[in-house]
N, C-alpha and C positions, 0 to 999 in steps of 0.2 A: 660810676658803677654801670651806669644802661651803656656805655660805650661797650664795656668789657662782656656785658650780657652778646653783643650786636657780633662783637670777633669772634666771641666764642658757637655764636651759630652758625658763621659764615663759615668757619673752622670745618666745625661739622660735615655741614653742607657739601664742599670742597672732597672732604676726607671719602665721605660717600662716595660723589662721583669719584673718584679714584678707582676706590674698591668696585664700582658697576664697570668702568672701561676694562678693570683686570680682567675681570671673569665674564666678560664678555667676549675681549683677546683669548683668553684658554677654552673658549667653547668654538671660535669658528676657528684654531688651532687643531681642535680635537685632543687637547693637552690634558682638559679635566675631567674626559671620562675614561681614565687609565682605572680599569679596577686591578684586583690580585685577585685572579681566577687559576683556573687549574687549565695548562693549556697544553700542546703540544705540537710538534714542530714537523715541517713538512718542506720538501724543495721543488722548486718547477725551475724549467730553464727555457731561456727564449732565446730568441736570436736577434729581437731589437724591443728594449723595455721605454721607449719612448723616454717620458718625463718622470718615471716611476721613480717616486724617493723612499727611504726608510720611514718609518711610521705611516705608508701609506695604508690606507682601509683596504681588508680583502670582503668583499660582500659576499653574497647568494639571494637571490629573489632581493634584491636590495634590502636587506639587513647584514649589521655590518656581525663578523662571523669571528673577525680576526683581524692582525695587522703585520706591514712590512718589516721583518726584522733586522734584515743583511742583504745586501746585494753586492755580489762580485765578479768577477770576470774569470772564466774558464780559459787555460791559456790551451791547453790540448786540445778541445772543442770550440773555442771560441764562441762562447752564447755566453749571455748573461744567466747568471745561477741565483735564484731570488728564493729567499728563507720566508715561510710563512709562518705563524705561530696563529694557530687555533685554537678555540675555547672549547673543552672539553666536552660542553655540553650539546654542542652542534659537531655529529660525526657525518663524514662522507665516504660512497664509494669510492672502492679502489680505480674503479677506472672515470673517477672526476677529471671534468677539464678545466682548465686554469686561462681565461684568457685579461687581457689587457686592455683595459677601457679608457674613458675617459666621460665624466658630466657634463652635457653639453658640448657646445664649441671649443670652449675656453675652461674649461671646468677641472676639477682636481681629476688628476689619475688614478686609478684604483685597480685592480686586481677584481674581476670577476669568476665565479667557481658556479659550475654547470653539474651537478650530483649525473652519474651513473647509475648503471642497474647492477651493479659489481652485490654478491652478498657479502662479501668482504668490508671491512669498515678500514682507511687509511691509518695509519697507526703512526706514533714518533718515529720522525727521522726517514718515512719513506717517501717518494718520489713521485710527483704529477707529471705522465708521461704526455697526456694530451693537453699543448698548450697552443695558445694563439697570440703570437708575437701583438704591439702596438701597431696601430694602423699613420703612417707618419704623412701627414696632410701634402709637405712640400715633396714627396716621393709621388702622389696619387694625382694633383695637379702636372707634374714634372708630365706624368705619363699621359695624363690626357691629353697635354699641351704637344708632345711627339705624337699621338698614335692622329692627333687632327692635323697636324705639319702631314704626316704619311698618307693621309684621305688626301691633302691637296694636292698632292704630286702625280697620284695612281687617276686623279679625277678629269686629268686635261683629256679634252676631246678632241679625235680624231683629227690630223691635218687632211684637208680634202686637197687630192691634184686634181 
């Protein structure tokens, strides 16, 4: 009988930690704070969205406002068209900017939004005209690593006769 008392707590025990690893999984997922708010939808377009995925977080003043709902390729424009979906209760102006971050070094990508001075409030389904593509690291080293090649070259001094 005490055997069977001894499996059945270790049972338990076991079962616990399961259910603590889930819901610990769906919090740094950002999976279990989906509520059903009243929301509404918005596009911005860039020209390079780095690592930006669907369900990424759109913030403001770092509160998170909204999330990524669709990202797709413009084939006439060629920029990426990125659908935001917004909680109704946080409105922005019309002439909000939209740009493309990242947390840290290494950090999640996310959608940053800058409020204007528009009296206008953005409404469903219209458009963030002022956006700020991703800032792509091996592009920004590329350049620095050319523009100091181009210093050494213009740098040699004078041959003396």
């Amino acid at each position: 009988m005490e055997r069977k008392n001894i499996d059945l707590m270790v049972g338990i025990f076991l079962l616990m930690g399961v259910i603590a690893l889930l819901v610990l999984a769906l919090r740094v997922g950002n999976l279990g704070s989906e509520r059903v708010a009243e929301i509404y939808s918005v596009e911005a377009r860039f020209e390079n969205i780095g690592g930006l995925k669907q369900k990424a977080p759109v913030k403001s003043a770092g509160v998170l406002v909204g999330r990524v709902t669709d990202i797709r390729f413009d084939n006439q424009k060629f920029q990426a068209a990125v659908t935001l979906t917004l909680d109704k209760r946080y409105s922005f102006p019309k002439d909000t900017s939209a740009s493309i971050l990242t947390s840290g070094l290494l950090g999640e990508v996310y959608i940053g939004l800058e409020a204007g001075g528009d009296d206008k409030n953005l409404q469903n389904n219209d458009k963030i005209t002022l956006t700020q593509s991703a800032v792509v690291l091996e592009r920004l080293i590329g350049q620095f690593m050319f523009s100091k090649a181009a210093e050494g070259t213009n740098d040699k001094p004078a041959e003396k006769k």
